[in-house]
CHARMM-style PDB file with segment names, atoms N, HN, CA, C and O in Angstrom:
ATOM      1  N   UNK     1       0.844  -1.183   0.000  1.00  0.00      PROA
ATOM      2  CA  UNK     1       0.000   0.000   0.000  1.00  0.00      PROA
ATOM      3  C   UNK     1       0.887   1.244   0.000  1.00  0.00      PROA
ATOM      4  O   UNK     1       1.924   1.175   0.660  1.00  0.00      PROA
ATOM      5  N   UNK     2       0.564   2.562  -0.768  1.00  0.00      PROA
ATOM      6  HN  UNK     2      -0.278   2.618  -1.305  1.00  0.00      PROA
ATOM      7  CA  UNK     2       1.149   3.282  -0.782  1.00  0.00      PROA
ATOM      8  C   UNK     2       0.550   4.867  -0.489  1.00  0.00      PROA
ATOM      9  O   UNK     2      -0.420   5.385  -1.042  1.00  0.00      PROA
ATOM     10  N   UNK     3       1.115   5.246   0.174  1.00  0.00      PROA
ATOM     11  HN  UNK     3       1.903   4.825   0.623  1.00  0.00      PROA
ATOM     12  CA  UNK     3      -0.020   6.825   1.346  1.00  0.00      PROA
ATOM     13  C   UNK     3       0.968   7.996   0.422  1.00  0.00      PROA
ATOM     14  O   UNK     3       2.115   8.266   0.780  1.00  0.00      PROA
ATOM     15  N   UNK     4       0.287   8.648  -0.856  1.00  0.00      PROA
ATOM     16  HN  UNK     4      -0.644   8.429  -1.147  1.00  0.00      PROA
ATOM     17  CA  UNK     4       0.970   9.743  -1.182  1.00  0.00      PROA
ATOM     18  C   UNK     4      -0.141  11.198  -1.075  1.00  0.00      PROA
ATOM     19  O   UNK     4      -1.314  11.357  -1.414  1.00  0.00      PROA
ATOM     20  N   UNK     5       1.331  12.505  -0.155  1.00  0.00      PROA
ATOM     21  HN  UNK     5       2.283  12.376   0.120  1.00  0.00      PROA
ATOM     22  CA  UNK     5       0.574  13.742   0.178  1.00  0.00      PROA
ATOM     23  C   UNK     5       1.411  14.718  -0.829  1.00  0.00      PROA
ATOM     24  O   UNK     5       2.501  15.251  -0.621  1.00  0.00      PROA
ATOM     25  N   UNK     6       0.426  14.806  -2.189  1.00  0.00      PROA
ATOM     26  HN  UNK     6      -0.460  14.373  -2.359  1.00  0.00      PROA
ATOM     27  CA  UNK     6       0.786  15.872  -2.846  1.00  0.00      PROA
ATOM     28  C   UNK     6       1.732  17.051  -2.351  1.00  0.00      PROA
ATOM     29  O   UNK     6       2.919  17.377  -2.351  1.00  0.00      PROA
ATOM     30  N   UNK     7       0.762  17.393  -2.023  1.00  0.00      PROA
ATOM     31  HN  UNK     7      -0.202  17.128  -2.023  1.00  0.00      PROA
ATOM     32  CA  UNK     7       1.019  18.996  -1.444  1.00  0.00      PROA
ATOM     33  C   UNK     7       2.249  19.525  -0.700  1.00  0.00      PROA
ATOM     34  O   UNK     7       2.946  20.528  -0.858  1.00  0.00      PROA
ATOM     35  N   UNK     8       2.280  18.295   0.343  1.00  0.00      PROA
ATOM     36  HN  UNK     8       1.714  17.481   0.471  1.00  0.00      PROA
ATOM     37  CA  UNK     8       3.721  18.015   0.894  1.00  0.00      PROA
ATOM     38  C   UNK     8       4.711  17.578   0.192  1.00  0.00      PROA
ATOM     39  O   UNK     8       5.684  18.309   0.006  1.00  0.00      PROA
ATOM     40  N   UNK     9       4.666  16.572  -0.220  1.00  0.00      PROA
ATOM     41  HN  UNK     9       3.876  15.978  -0.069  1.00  0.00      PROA
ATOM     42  CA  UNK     9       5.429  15.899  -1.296  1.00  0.00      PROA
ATOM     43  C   UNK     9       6.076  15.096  -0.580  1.00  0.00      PROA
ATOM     44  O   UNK     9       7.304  15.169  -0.517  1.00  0.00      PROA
ATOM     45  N   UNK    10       5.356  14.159   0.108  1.00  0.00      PROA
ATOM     46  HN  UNK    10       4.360  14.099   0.057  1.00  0.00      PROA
ATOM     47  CA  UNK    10       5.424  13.082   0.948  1.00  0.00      PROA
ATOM     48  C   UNK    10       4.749  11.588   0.245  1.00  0.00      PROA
ATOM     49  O   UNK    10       3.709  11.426  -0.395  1.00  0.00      PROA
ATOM     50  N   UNK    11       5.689  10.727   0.613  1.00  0.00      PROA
ATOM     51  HN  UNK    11       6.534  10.858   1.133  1.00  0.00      PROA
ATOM     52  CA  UNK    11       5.639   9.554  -0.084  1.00  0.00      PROA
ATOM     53  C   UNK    11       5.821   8.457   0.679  1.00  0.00      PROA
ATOM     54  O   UNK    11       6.960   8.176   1.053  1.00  0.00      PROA
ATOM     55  N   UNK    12       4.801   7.718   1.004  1.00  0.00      PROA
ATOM     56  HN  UNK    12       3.876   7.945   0.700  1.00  0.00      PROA
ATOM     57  CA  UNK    12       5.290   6.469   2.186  1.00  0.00      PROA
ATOM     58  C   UNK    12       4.797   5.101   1.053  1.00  0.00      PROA
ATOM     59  O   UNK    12       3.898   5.079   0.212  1.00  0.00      PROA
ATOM     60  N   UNK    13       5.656   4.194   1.394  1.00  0.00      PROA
ATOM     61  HN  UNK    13       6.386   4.212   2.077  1.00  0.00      PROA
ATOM     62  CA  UNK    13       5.397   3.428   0.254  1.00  0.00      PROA
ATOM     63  C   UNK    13       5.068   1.822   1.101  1.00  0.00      PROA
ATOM     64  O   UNK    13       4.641   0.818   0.532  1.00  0.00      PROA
ATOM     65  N   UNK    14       5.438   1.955   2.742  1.00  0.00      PROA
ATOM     66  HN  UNK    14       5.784   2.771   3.204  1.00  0.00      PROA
ATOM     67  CA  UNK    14       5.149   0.785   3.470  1.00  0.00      PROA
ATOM     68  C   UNK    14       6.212   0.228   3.830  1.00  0.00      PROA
ATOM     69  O   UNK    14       6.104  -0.765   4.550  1.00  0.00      PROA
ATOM     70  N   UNK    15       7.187   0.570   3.546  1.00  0.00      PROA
ATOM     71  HN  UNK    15       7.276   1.377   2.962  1.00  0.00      PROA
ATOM     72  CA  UNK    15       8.739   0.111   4.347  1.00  0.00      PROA
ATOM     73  C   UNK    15       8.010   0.777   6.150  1.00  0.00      PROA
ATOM     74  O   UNK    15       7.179   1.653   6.390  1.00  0.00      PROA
ATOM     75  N   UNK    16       8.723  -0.040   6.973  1.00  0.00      PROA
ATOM     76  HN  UNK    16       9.398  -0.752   6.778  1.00  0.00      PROA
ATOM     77  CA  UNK    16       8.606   0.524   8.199  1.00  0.00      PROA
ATOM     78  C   UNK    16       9.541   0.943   8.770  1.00  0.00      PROA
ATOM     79  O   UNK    16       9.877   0.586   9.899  1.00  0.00      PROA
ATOM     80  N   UNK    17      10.199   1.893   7.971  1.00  0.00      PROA
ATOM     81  HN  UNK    17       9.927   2.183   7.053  1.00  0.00      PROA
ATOM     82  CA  UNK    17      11.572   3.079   9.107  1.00  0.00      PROA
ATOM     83  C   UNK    17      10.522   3.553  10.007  1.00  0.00      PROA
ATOM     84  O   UNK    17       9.298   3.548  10.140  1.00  0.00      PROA
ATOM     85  N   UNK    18      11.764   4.028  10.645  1.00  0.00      PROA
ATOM     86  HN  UNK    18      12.758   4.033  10.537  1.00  0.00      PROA
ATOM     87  CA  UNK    18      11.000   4.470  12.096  1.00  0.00      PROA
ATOM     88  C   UNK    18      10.465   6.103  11.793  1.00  0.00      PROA
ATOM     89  O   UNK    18       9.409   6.441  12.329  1.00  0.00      PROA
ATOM     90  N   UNK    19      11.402   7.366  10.703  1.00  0.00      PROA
ATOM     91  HN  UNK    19      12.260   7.092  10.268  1.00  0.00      PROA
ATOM     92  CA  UNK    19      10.671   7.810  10.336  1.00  0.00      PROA
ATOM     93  C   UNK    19       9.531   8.205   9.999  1.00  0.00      PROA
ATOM     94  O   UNK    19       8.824   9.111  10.441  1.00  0.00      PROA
ATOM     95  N   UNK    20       9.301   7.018   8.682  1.00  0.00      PROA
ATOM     96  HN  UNK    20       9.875   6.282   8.323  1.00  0.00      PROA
ATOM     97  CA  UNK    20       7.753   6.961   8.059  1.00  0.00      PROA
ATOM     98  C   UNK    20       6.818   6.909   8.815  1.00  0.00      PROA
ATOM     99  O   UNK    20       5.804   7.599   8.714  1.00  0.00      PROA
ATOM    100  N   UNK    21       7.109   5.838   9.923  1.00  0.00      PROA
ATOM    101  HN  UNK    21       7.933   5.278  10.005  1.00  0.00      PROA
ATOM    102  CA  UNK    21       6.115   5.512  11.329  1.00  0.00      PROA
ATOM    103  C   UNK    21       5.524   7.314  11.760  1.00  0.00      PROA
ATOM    104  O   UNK    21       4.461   7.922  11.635  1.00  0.00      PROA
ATOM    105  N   UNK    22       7.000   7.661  12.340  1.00  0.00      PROA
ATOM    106  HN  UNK    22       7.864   7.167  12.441  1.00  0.00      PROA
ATOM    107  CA  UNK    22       6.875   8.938  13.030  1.00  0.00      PROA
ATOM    108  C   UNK    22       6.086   9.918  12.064  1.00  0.00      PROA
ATOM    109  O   UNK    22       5.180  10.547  12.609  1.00  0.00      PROA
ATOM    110  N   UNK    23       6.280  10.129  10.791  1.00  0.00      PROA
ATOM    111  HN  UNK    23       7.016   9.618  10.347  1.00  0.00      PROA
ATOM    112  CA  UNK    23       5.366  11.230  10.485  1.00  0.00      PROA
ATOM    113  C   UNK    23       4.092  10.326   9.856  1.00  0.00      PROA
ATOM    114  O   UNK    23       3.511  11.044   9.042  1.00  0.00      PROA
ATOM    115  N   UNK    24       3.568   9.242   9.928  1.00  0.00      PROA
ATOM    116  HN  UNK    24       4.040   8.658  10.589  1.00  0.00      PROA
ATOM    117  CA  UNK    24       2.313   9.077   9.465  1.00  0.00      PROA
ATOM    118  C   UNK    24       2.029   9.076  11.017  1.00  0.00      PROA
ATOM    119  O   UNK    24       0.856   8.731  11.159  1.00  0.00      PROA
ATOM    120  N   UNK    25       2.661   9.335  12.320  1.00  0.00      PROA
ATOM    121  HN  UNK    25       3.614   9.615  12.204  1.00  0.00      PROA
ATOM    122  CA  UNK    25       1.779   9.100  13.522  1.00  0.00      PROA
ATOM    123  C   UNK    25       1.450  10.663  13.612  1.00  0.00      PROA
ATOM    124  O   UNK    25       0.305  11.049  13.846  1.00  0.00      PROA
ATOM    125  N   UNK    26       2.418  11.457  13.433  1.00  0.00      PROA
ATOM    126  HN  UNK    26       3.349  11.144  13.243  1.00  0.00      PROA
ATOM    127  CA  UNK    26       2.005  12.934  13.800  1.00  0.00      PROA
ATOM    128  C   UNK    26       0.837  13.701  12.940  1.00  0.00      PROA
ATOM    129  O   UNK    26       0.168  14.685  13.258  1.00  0.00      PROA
ATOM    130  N   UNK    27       0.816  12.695  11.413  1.00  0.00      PROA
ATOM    131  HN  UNK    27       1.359  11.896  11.155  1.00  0.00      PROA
ATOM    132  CA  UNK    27      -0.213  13.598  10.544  1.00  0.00      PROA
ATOM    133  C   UNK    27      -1.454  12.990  11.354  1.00  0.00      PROA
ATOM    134  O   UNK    27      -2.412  13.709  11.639  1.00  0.00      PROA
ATOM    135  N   UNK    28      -1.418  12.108  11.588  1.00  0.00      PROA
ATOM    136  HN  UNK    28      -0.640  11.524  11.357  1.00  0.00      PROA
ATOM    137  CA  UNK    28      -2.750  10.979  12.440  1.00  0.00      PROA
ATOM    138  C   UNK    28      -3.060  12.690  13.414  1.00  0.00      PROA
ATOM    139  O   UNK    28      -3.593  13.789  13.259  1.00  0.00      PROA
ATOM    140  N   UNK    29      -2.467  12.071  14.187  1.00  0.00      PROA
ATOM    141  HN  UNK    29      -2.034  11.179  14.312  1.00  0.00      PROA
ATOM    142  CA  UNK    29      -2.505  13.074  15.296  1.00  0.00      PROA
ATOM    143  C   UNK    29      -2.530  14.660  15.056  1.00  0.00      PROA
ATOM    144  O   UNK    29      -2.838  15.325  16.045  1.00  0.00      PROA
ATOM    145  N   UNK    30      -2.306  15.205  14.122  1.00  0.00      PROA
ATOM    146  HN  UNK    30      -2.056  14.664  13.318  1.00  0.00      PROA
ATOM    147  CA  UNK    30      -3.391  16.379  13.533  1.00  0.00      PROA
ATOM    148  C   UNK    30      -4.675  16.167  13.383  1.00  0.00      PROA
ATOM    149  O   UNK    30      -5.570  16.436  14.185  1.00  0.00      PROA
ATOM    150  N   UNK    31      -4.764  15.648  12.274  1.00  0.00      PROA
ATOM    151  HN  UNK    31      -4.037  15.429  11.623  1.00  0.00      PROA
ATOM    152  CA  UNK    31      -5.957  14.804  11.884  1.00  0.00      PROA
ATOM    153  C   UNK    31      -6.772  14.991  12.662  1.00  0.00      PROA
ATOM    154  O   UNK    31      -7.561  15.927  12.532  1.00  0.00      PROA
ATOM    155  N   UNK    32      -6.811  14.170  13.667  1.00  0.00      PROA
ATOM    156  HN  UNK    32      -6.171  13.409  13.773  1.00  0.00      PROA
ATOM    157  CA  UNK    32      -7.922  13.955  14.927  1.00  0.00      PROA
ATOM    158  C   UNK    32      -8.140  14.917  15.564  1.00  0.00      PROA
ATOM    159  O   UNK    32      -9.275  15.169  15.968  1.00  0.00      PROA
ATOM    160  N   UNK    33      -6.684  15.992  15.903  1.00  0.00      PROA
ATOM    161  HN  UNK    33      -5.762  15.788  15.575  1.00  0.00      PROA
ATOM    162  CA  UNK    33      -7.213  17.507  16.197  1.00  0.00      PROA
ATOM    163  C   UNK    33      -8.100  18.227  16.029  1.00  0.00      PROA
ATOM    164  O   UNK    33      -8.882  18.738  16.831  1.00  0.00      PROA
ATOM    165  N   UNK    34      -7.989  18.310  14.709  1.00  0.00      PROA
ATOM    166  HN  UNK    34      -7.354  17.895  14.058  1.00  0.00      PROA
ATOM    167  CA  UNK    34      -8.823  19.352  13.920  1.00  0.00      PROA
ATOM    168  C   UNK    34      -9.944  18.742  13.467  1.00  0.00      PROA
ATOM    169  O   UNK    34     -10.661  19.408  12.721  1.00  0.00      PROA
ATOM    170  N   UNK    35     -10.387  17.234  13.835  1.00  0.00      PROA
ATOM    171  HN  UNK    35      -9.804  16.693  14.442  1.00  0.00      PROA
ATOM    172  CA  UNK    35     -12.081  16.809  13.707  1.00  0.00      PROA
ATOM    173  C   UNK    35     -12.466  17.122  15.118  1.00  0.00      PROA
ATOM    174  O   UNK    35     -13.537  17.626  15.457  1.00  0.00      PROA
ATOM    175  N   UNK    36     -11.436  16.753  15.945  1.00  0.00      PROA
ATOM    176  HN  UNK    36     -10.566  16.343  15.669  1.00  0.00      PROA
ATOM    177  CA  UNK    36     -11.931  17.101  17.339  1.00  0.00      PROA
ATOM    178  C   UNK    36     -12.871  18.761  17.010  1.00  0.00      PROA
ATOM    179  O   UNK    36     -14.073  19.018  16.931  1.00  0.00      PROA
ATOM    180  N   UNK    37     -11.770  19.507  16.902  1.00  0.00      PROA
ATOM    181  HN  UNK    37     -10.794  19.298  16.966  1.00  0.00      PROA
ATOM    182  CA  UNK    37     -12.111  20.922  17.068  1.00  0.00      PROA
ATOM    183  C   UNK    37     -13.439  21.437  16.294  1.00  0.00      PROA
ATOM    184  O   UNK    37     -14.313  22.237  16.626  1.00  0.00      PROA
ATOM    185  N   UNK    38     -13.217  20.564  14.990  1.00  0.00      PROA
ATOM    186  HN  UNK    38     -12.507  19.914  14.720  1.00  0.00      PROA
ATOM    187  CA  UNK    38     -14.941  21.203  14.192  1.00  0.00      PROA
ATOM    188  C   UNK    38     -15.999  20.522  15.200  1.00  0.00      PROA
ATOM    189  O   UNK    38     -16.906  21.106  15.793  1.00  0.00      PROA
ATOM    190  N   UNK    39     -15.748  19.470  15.245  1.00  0.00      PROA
ATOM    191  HN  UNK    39     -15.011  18.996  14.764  1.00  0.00      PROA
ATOM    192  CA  UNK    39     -17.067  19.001  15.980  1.00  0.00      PROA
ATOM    193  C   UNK    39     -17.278  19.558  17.380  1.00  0.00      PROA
ATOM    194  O   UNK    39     -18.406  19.534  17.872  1.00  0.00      PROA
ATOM    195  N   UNK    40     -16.206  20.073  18.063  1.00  0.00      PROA
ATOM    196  HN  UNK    40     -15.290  20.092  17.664  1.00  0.00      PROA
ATOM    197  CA  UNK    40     -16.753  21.087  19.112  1.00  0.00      PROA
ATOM    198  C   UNK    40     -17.035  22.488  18.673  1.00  0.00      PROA
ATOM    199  O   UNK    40     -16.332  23.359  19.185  1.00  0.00      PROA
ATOM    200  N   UNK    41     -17.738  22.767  18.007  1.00  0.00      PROA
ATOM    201  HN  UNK    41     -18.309  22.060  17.591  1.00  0.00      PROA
ATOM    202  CA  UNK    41     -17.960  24.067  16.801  1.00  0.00      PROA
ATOM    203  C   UNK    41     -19.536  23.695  17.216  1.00  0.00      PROA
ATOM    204  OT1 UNK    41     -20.471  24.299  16.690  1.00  0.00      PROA
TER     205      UNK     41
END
């Protein structure tokens, strides 16, 4: 499986460096932020 972010120009292709881990955990963890936050709207 392969997770590509245009915009960023980020490319995870499913190798598991510890990297890739680390920024698909931090975009996660935006993510959920900012649904958190609309839905307390």
């Amino acid at each position: 499986m392969q997770a590509r972010f245009v915009q960023e120009n980020l490319i995870f292709t499913g190798d598991d460096t510890a990297m890739a881990t680390f920024m698909l955990s931090v975009i996660g963890a935006f993510a959920e932020f900012e649904r958190a936050l609309i839905r307390a709207r």
